[in-house]
N, C-alpha and C positions, 0 to 999 in steps of 0.2 A: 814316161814309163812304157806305154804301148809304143809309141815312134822306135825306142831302143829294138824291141820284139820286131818291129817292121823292116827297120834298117838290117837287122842282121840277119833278117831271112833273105832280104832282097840284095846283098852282096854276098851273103856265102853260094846262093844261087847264079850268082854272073861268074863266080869264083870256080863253077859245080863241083863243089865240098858236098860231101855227103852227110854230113852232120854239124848242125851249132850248137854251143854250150849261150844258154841267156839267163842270166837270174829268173829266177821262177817267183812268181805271184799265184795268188788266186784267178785276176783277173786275165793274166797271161795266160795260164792253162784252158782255163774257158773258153779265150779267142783258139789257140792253137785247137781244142777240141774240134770247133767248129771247123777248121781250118781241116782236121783228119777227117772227118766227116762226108764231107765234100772234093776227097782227094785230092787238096794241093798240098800235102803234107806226107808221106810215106806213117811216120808213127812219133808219139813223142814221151821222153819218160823224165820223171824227177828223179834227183840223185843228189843227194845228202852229201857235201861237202865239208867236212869239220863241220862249223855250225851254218852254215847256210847251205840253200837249196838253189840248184842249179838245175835248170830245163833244157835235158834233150833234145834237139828236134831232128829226126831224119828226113832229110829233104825227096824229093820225087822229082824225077824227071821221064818226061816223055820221049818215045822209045826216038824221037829225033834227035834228043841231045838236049832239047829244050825241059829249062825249068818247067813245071807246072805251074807256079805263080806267074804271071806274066806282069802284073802290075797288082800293086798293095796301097790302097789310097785311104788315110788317115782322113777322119770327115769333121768327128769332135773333138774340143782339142780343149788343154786350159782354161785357156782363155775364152773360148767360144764353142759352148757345148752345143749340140743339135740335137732336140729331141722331135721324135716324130709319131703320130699315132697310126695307128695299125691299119688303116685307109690310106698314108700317107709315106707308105716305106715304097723307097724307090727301086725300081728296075735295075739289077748291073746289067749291061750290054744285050739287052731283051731278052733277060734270063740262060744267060752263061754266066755269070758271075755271083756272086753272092755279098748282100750288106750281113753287119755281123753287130747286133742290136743287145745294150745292158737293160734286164727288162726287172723287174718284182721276181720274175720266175727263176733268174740265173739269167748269165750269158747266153743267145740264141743265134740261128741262121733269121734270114728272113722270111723263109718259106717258112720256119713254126713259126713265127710272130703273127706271120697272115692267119696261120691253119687255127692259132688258140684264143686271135684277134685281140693281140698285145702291142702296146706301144713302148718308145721308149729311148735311151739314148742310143742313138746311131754313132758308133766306134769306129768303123771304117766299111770299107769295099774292096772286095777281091776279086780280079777276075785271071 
């Protein structure tokens, strides 16, 4: 589910498309929020397709040419979820990057997870 969202942010970016169409979830919007928040993302919107919901995303690039995602790394997965408590959420690249944590609260960055000292499943890392 999230691999799908990751994959297709990180080939329409090598592609520099300006936009993905992704099946939209809850959980997807959440990450992608995150994802606008912290500017690797331009803006993303739902849009009603017959009966399904299809997720927007406008991509962001830096004024080099380069994506803003530089790397998208999947942490929890099926088979082997990661959970971590709020002492013990890691570093992306000594704070340029960002973990993106499913907590009790809703989907989070990890800077609020430190700030409201939540733990919880670790989703991935963006940097």
């Amino acid at each position: 589910m999230l691999a799908e969202l990751f994959t297709r942010i990180r080939n329409a970016g090598k592609a520099q498309h300006e936009k993905v169409d992704i099946p939209s979830s809850k959980l997807k919007a959440g990450v992608v929020e995150v994802l606008k928040s912290f500017g690797f993302i331009k803006d993303f919107r739902v849009v009603k397709v017959g009966s399904k919901s299809m997720m927007r995303v406008y991509l962001r690039y830096l004024e080099s040419g380069e994506h803003a995602v530089t790397q998208i790394r999947r942490v929890s997965r099926p088979g082997l979820r990661v959970y971590v408590g709020s002492g013990d959420i890691p570093k992306v690249r000594q704070g340029y990057g960002v973990s993106i944590l499913s907590t009790n609260q809703g989907i989070i960055s990890s800077k609020d997870a430190r700030d409201k000292k939540l733990g919880g499943e670790l989703l991935c890392q963006v940097w």
